[in-house]
DRENKOLKOL-654873 format. One record per residue (C-alpha): residue in three letters; y, x, z. Coordinates in steps of 0.001 Angstrom, whole numbers, padded with zeros to 6 digits, always signed. Each point is the difference from the previous one (the first is absolute). Layout:
BEGIN
ALAYXZ
...
END
This chain:
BEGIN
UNK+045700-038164-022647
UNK-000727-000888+003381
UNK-003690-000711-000797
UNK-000382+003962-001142
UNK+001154+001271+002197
UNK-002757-001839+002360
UNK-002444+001510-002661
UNK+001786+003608+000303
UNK-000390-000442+003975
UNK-003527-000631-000003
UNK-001296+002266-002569
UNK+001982+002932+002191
UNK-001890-001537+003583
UNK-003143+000001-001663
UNK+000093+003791-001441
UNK+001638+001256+003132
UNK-003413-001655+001783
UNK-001849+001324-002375
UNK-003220+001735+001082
UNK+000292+003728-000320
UNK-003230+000984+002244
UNK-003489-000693+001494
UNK-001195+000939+003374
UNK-003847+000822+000211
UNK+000339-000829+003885
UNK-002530+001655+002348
UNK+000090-001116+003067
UNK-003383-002183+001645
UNK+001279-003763-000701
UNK+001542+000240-003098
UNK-002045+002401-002828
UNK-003182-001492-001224
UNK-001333+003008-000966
UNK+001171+003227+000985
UNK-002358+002572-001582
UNK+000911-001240-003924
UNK+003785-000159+001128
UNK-000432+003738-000108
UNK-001616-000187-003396
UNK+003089-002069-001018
UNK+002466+002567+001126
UNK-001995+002839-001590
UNK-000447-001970-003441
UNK+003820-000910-000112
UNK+001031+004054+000191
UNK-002399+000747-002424
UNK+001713-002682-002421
UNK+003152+002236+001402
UNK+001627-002530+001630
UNK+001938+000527+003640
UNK-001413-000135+003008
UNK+000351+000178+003709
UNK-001945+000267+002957
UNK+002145-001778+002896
UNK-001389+001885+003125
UNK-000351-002229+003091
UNK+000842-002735-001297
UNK-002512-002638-000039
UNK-002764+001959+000023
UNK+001140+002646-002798
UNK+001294-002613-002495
UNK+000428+001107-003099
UNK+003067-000851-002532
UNK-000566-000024-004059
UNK+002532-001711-002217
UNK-000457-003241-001381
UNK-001393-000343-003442
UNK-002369-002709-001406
UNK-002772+002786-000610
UNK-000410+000659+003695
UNK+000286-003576+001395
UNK-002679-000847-002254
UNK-002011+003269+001362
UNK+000529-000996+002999
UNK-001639-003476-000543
UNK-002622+001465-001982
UNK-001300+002304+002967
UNK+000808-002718+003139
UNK+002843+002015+001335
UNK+002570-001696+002075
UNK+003712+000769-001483
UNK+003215-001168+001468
UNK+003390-000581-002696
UNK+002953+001325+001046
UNK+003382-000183-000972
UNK+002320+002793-000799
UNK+002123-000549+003224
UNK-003311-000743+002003
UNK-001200+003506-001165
UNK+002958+001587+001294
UNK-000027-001792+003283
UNK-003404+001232+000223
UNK+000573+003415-000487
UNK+003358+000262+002618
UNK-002024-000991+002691
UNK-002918+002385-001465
UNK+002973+002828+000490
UNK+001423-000790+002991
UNK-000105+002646+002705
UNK-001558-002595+002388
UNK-003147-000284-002027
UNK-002772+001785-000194
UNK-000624-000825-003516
UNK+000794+002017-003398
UNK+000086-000686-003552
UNK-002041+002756-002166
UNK+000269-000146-003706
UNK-003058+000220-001976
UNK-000018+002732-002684
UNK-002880-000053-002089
UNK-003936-001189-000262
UNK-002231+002944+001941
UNK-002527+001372-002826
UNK-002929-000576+002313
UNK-003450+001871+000129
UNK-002932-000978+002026
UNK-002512+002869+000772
UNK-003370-001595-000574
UNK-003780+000862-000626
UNK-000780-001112-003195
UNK-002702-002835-000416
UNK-000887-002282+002453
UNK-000341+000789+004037
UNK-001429-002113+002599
UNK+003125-000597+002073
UNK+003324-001074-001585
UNK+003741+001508+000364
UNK+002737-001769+001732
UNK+002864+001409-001870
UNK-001721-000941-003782
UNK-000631-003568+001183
UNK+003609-000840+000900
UNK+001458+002085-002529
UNK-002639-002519-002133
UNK+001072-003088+001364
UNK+003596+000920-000012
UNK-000114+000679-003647
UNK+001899+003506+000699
UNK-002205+002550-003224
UNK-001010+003016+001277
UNK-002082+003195-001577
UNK-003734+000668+001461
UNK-000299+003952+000135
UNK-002672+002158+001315
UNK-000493+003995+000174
UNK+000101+000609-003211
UNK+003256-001504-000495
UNK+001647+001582+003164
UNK-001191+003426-000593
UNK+001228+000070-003442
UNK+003359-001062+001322
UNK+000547-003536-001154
UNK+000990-000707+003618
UNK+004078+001029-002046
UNK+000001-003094-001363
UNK-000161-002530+003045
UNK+002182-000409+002697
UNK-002096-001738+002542
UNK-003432+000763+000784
UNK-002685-001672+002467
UNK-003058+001658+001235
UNK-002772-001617-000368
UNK-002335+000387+003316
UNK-001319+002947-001344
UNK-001683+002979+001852
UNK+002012+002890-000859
UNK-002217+002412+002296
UNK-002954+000038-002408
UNK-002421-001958+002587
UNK-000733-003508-002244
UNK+001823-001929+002877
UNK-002082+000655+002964
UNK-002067-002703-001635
UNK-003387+002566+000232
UNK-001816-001538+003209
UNK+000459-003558-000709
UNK-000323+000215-003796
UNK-001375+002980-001309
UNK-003080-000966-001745
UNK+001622-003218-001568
UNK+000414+000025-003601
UNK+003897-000255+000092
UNK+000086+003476+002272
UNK-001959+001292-002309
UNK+001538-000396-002933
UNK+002998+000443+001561
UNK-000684+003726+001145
UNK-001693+000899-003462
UNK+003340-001629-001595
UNK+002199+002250+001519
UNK-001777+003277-000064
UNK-000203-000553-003777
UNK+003746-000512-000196
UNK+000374+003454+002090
UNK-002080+001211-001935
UNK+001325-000895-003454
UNK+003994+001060+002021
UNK-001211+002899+000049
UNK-000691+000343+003928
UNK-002958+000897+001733
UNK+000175-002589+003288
UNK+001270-003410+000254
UNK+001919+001208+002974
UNK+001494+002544-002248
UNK+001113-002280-002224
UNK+001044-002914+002227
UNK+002704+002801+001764
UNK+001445+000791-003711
UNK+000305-003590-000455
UNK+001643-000192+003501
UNK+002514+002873-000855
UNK+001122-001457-003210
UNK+000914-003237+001796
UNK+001940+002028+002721
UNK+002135+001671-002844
UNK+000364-003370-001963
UNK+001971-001287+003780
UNK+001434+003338+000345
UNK+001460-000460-003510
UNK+001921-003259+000878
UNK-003206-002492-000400
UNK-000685-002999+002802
UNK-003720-000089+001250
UNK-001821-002967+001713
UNK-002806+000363+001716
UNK-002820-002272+002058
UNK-002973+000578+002389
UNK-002077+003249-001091
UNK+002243+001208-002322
UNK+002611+000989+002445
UNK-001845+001749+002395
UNK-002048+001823-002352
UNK+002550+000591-002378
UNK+001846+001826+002916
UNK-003241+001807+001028
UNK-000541+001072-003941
UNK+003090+001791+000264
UNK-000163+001752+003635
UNK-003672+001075-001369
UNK+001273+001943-002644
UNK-002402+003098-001213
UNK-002036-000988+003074
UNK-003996-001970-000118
UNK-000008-002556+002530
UNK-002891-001705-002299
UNK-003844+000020+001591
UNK-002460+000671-001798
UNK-001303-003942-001371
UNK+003617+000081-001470
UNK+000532+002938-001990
UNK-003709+002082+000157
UNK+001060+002593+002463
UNK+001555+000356+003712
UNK+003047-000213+000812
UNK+002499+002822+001192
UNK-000627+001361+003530
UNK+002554-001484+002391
UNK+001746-000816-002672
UNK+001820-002447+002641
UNK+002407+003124+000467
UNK+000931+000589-003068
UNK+001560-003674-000590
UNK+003389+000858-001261
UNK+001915-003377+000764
UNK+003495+001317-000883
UNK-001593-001191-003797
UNK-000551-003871+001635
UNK+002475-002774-001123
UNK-000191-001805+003497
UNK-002145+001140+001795
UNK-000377+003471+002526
UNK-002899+001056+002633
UNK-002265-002085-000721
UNK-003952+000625+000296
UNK-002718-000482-002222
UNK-002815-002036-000091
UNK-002901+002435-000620
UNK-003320-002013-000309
UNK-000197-001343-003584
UNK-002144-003000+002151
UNK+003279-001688+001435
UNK+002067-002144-002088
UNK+003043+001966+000883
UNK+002013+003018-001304
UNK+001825+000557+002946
UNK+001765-000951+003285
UNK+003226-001372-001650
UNK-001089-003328-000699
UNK-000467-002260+002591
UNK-002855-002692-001004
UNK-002708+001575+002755
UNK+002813+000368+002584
UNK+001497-003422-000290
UNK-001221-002878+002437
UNK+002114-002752-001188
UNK-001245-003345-000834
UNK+000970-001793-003455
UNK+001924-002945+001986
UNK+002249+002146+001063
UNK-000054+003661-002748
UNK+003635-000665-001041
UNK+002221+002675-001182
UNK+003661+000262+000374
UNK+002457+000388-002706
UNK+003433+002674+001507
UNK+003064-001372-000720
UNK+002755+002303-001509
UNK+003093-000399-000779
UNK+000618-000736-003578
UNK+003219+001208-001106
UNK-000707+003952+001539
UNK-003721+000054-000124
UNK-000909-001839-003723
UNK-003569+001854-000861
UNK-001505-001938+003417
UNK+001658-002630-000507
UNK-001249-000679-003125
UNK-003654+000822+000945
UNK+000140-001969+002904
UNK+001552-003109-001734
UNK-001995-003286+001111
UNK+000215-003627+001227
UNK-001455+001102+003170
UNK-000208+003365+002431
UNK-003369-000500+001292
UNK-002639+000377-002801
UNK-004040-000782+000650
UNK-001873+003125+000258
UNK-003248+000908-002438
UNK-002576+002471+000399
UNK-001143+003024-002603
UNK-001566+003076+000115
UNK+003476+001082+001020
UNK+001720-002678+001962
UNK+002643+001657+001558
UNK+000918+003024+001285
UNK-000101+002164+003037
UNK+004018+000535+000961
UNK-000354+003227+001452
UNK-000691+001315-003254
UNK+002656-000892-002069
UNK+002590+002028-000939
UNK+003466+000136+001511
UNK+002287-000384-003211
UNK-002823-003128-000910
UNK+001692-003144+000707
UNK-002210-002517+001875
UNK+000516-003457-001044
UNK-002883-002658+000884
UNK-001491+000648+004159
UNK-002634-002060+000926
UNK+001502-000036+003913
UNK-003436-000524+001665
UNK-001117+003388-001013
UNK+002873+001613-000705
UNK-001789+000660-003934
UNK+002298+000828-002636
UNK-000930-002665-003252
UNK+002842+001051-002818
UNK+001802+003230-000240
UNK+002386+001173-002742
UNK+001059+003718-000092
UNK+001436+002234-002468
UNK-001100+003063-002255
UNK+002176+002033-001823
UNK+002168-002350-002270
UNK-002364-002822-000086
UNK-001564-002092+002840
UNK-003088-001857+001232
UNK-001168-003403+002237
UNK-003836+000730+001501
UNK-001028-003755+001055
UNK-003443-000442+002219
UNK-002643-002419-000985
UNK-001745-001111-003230
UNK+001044-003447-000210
UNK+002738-002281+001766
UNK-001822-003100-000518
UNK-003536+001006+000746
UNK-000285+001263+003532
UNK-002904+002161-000780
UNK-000766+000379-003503
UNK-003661+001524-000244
UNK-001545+001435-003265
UNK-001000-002397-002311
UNK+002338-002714+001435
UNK+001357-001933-003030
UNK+003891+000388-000382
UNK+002590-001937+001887
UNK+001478-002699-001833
UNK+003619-000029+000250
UNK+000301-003926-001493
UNK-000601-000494+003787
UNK+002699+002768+001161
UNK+003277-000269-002168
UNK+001833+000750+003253
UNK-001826+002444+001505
UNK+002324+002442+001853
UNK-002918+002986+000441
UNK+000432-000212-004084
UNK+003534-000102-000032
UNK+000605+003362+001553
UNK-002265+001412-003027
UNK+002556-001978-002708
UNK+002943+001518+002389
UNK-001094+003411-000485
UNK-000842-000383-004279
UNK+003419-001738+000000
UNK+001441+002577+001597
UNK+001156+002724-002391
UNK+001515-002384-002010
UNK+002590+000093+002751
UNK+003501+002036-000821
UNK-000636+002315+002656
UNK+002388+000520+003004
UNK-000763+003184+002531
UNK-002459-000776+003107
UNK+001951+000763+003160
UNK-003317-000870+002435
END
């Protein structure tokens, strides 16, 4: 008798210790690889299983329930996991809750339907955002102009831009590249696409393009954005109805002082800012910062704000990393000028030597978009024709963290921003 009820007591101790959870830690010591932890969490709530993102705490941990099917993921992709206990797991999240801390639990809903905005074919530079989504094993949906303007953008939730030129100008690229086969094609590429759209300019069709991603945010969507395609995207818009193309770009000149006739209450982020008219500078206009900046790479660092978890959530998530200060990288639009963003645009990466702004998040209508400078996080200054970065050598890059934060991000059950 006595003998089972030993057996009893230690069948009841062992289920009551019983793992009920795994922690993807992310913090800098612990997680081996922090860009395919975010793979993990996205492939686990498309297998519909719970999830949450623990804000602040280790680095934006994140907490998934424990079943043989993810442990094994886990092992499979080299991603650290901690086992915890169902009493562990409640400790956890009391001191997550506790007024004291500036940490907050936020329960993962769903897997974002994610589309990337892409040239078709091959270009001579590669895309930050379709690498990591790569190597984190998170699917996404190439699209191009045909696709947007016939309003597939309905059936994504998250989009990223890739560093397109909206304005109808091929980049800027003309005095450095314009006789090279790749420009060339290029150009002829995309006036046969107008062309076959059913638009008579590039530029023309670039802005439609540009307006049917403004209503797809205005209609509840989330839009990411790097380098060139934030700026111009911005500059598509204000430029609405109006030719700020020369002559090399779309066969005729442009509108007369068509500076005045900018209409920036159309912008996302950005307000009175000036263009760049001579199609010889690699520049569309004054917002970015890459000719103003005199910062050497030893020290171009950007800094992360802190926000308080449990009233401000959206920033919180975006901003989630194992460390504030994040090593800059250059594009053709590294950062941006300060004076022209936006009031309601919430600033959320300085670089404090300059005073440059180097990730913003704003929102539009019922949906809401992140503009982050640079082309690359891991290559300081990607030129064309560069080969790709290989993230093998970067699995806990913070630079590509923020980009996972923000295609994580409207998985998120949403709670009201009170920045």
């Amino acid at each position: 008798m006595n003998k089972s009820l030993v057996y009893i007591f230690i069948f009841l101790l062992s289920f009551t210790a019983k793992a009920s959870f795994i922690l993807l830690p992310m913090d800098e010591t612990t997680q081996q690889n922090h860009l395919k932890a975010y793979g993990i969490t996205y492939w686990c709530l498309s297998k519909d299983y719970k999830a949450s993102w623990l804000l602040n705490y280790r680095g934006g941990s994140f907490l998934l329930p424990d079943v043989a099917e993810i442990r094994k993921e886990c092992q499979i992709r080299g991603v650290s996991f901690e086992v915890l206990s169902d009493s562990e797991e409640a400790s956890l999240l009391e001191e997550i809750s506790s007024p004291s801390q500036n940490m907050e639990s936020v329960i993962l809903e769903k897997a974002p339907k994610i589309a990337v905005y892409t040239p078709k074919g091959k270009q001579p530079w590669d895309d930050a955002v379709t690498l990591v989504l790569t190597y984190a094993e998170i699917p996404f949906t190439p699209i191009y102009d045909e696709e947007v303007l016939s309003d597939q953008l309905l059936l994504y939730d998250w989009l990223h831009l890739h560093h397109e030129d909206f304005t109808g100008q091929y980049g800027k690229f003309y005095a450095a590249y314009k006789n090279t086969p790749w420009y060339i094609d290029q150009k002829k590429d995309a006036e046969t696409l107008a062309t076959k759209l059913g638009y008579a300019k590039v530029s023309q069709e670039k802005g439609a393009v540009a307006k049917k991603i403004r209503d797809f945010v205005i209609g509840g969507g989330f839009m990411f954005a790097m380098c060139s395609a934030t700026d111009s995207f911005d500059i598509a818009l204000a430029a609405d109805g109006v030719d700020i193309c020369e002559a090399m770009f779309d066969g005729d000149a442009s509108d007369s002082n068509y500076q005045s006739k900018l209409n920036y209450s159309n912008s996302f982020a950005f307000k009175d800012f000036t263009l760049e008219r001579r199609p010889e500078v690699y520049e569309f206009s004054d917002i970015d910062m890459t000719s103003k900046r005199r910062i050497p790479v030893e020290k171009d660092y950007f800094t992360l704000m802190e926000f308080s978890a449990k009233w401000d959530p959206i920033p919180s998530m975006l901003c989630q990393n194992h460390t504030q200060l994040v090593k800059g990288f250059m594009g053709q639009t590294t950062s941006f000028d300060s004076a022209f963003i936006k009031s309601n645009v919430l600033v959320m990466g300085t670089c404090e030597l300059n005073g440059e702004s180097r990730y913003i998040h704003g929102e539009k209508g019922k949906g809401m978009f992140t503009f982050f400078g640079g082309h690359d996080p891991e290559d300081f200054q990607h030129q064309v024709g560069d080969p790709p970065t290989v993230l093998d050598l970067h699995p806990n890059s913070p630079g590509y963290r923020l980009i996972l934060n923000n295609v994580l991000f409207p998985a998120a059950r949403k709670k009201k921003l009170k920045t």
